[in-house]
N, C-alpha and C positions, 0 to 999 in steps of 0.2 A: 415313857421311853423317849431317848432323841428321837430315835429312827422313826420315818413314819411311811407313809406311800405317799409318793409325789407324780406317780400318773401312772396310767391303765391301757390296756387294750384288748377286743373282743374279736376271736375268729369262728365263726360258725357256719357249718357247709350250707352252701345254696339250696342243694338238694332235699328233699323231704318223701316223704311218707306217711299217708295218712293210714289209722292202725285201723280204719273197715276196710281196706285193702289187702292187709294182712289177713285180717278175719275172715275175707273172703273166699281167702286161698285156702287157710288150714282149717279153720270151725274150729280150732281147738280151746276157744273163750266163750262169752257171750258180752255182748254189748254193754251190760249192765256191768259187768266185772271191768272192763276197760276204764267207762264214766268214774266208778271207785277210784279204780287206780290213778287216775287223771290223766289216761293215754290217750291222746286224740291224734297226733302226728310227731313223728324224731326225723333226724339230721338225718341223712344219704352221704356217704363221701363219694366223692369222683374216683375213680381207678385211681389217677395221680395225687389223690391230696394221701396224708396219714399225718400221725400225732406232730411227726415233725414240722410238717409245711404249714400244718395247725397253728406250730407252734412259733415260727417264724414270723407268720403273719401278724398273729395279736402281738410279738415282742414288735415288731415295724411300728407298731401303732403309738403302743407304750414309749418309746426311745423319741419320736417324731413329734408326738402331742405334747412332751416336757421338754420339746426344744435343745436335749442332749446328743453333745455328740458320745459315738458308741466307746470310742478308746478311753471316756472316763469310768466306763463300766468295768471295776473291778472282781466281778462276783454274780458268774450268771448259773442258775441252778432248775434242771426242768424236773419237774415229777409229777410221774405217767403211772398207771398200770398197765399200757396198754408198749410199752416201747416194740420198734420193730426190730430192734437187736437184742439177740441173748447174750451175747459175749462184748458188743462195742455199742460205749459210749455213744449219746446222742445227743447230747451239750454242744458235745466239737462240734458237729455239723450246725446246730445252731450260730454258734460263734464266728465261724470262717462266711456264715452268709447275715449277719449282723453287722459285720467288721468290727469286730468287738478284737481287744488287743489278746496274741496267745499267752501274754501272761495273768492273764484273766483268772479267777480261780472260778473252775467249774466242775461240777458234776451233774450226773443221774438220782434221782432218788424213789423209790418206788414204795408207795405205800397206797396202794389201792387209791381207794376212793379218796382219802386225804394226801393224796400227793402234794397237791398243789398247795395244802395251806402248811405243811411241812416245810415245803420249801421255801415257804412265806419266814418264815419261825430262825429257817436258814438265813436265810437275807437278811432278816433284821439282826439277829445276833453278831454277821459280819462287820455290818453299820453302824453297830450299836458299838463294836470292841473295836472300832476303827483299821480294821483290817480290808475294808473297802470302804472309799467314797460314798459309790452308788453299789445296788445290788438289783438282777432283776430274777424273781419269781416267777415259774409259770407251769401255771394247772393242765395240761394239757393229757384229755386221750380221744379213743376211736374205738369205745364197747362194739360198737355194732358190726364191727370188724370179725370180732371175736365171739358172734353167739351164732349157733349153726340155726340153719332154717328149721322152721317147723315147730323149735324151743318157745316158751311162752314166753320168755323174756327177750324174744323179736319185737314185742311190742313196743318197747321202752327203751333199748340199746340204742345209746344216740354215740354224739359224737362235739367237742367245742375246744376251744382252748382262750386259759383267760391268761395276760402277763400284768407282773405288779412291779414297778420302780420303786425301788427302795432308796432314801436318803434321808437328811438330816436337814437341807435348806428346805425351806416354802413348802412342807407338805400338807397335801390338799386334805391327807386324813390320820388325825393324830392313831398311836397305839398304846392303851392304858394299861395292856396288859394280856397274858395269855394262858393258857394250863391244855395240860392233856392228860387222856386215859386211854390205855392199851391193857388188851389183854388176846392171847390166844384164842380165836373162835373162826372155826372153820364152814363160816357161812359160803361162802364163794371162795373158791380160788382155782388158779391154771399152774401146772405142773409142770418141765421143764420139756419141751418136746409136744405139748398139745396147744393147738391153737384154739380151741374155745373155752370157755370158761364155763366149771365144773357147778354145779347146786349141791351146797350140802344142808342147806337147810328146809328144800322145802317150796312147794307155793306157798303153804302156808304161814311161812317163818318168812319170807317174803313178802307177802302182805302185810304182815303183823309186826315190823319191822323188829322181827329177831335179830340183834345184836348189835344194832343201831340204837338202838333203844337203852342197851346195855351199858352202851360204851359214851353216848352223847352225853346222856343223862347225868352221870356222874363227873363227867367234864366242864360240863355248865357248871354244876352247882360248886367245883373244885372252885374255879374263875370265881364267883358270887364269891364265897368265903374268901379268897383273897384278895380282893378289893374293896369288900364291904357294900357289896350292890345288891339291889334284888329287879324282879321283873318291873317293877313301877319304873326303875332308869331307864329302860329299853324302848328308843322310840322302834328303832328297824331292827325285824333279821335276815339274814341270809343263809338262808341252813342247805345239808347235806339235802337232796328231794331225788333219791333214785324211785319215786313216786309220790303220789299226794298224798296217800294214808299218814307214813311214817314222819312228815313234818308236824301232823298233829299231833300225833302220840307223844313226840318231841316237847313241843312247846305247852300240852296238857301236864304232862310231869311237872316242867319248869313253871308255870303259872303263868306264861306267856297268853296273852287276847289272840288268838290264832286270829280273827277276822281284821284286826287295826292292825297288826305289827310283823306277822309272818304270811296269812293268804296273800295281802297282793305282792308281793316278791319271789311268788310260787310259782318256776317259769317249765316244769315239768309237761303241762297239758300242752304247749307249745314245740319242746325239743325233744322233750323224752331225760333221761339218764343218762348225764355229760359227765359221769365217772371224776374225776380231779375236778376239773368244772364247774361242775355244779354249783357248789356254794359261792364260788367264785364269778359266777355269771350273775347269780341273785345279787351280789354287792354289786357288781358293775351295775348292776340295771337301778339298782337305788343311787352311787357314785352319779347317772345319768343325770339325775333329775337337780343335780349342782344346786342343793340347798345346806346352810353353813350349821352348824349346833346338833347336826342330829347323831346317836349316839346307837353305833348299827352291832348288835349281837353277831359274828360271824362263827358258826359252826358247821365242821366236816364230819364226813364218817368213812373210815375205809375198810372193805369185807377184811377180819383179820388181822387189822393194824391199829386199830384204834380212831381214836377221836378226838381233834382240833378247838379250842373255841379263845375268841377275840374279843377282848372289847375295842372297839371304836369310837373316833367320835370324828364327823368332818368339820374342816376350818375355816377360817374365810377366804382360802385361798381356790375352795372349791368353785366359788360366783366367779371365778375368772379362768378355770381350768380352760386350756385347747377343744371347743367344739366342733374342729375339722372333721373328725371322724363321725359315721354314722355311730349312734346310738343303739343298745341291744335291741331295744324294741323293732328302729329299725333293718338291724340284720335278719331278726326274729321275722319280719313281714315281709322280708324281698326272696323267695323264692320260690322252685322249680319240684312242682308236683310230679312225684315219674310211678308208674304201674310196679307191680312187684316183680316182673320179672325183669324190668330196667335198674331196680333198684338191685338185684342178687348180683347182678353181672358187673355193675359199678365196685361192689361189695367183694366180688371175686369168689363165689362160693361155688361157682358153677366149675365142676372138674372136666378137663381136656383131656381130651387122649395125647401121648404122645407124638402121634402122629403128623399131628396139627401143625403145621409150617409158617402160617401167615392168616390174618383175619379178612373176611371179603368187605 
């Protein structure tokens, strides 16, 4: 393809939570099942932050770091599962605080866990059909918003948002190519009127990564067969990790070295379950280390929507990218431990009486 990505940005809350805090409220795990799952601590949002200001953030970075002004931005596209509107767009509000031009084309796109790399797939075909200059993508949600107290998947409900500049001049990482698979599977999903997010599959389909497994699998090897690649091309991946198990079962299928090519870009033990995110945080953090030639497997997964996969390769324009910005790693290591009951009340799960007039 012309199009390729010409720069990045990362927003991840300050806030955190380590999961023996959680443990120690509910008992409803044990420490060994955590270690499994690779849950050690996830994001906290602030009362004020949500997918949007997420999502603001990481597009500032992205726009800033490629030295664009925003009215060249023809084509900006966010996909959440986590949106705070049922009925209104969340694009606009991106765009009037961007200053991005309102003839902009924009939407909402919502497909779970693969939001973000949909919206990738959007951007470039805009780019690609000369229907924008530039385009920006971006991954963004706030799970931990949406999982009630007490739920086993408190452990892991995080929260990030990644943006992707899409164009055609100098970009830092080529795209060779893409494929997807969907299919109907009612592992997770929220209904029109509830705020937290429903299980239909299971701890154990959880663990096990029921339908993840289903949907990744046969997307990778889609991509393989149409390019003519196998696992020996692949130096990096960046996969879907709503925990650590199910990247392996992933890259076990595919014949991937899970220890050289997917373990270290596994940022799960760290954030937890950044829902659209995810996969897109693990390329950023590979994107970080601005080495040119390497050729980065990216794959999504969304409860019910299906599954994303990329091949990449970065260029040499990556040894020169904008290092103004802090690095994932960095954001990863700058923050704010808070107790469980600081964490609910940032979260908003705690119910008020109507009573309640003002806060002391």
């Amino acid at each position: 393809m012309n199009a390729g990505i010409l720069g990045y940005g990362v927003s991840l809350p300050r806030c955190r939570i380590k999961a023996d805090e959680i443990l120690h409220v509910w008992q409803n795990s044990h420490k060994q099942i955590l270690n499994r799952m690779g849950y050690n601590e996830r994001a906290v949002l602030y009362p004020d932050q949500d997918t949007i200001t997420l999502a603001i953030d990481s597009a500032k970075q992205a726009i800033q770091r490629s030295n664009l002004d925003p009215q060249a931005i023809g084509a900006l596209i966010l996909g959440t599962g986590t949106n705070p509107y049922n009925t209104k767009a969340s694009v606009t509000i991106l765009g009037e605080a961007l200053g991005i031009s309102r003839h902009c084309i924009s939407f909402d796109l919502q497909f779970a866990g693969k939001s973000g790399t949909s919206a990738l797939i959007a951007a470039l075909a805009l780019v690609e059909s000369g229907q924008a200059e530039y385009a920006l993508a971006i991954g963004s949600d706030t799970i931990n918003r949406h999982i009630p107290p007490g739920h086993w998947l408190e452990y892991g409900a995080s929260a990030a948002s990644v943006a992707l500049l899409v164009g055609k001049e100098k970009p830092i990482v080529s795209v060779f190519g893409h494929s997807s698979y969907a299919q109907d599977q009612a592992d997770f999903y929220r209904v029109d009127g509830e705020r937290y997010i429903q299980v239909g599959c299971g701890t154990t389909g959880y663990a096990t990564g029921w339908g993840l497994e289903d949907n990744m699998v046969p997307a990778a090897q889609r991509l393989f067969d149409k390019l003519g690649i196998t696992a020996e091309d692949i130096d990096e991946c960046a996969l879907h990790q709503s925990n650590f198990i199910a990247p392996f079962a992933v890259a076990k299928a595919l014949e991937l070295d899970f220890m050289k090519k997917v373990h270290p870009n596994l940022l799960t033990l760290h954030v937890g379950d950044c829902g659209s995110a995810s996969s897109l945080l693990s390329l950023a953090s590979i994107l970080d280390r601005r080495e040119k030639g390497r050729s980065i497997l990216l794959g999504s997964y969304g409860y019910g929507a299906g599954s994303d996969f990329f091949l990449l390769k970065t260029t040499d324009e990556i040894e020169s990218y904008s290092n103004k910005t802090r690095t994932t790693n960095d954001l990863i290591n700058d923050k704010i431990l808070l107790d469980y009951g600081t964490a609910q009340k940032y979260e908003q799960k705690y119910i008020r009486g109507n009573l309640i007039t003002g806060n002391l």
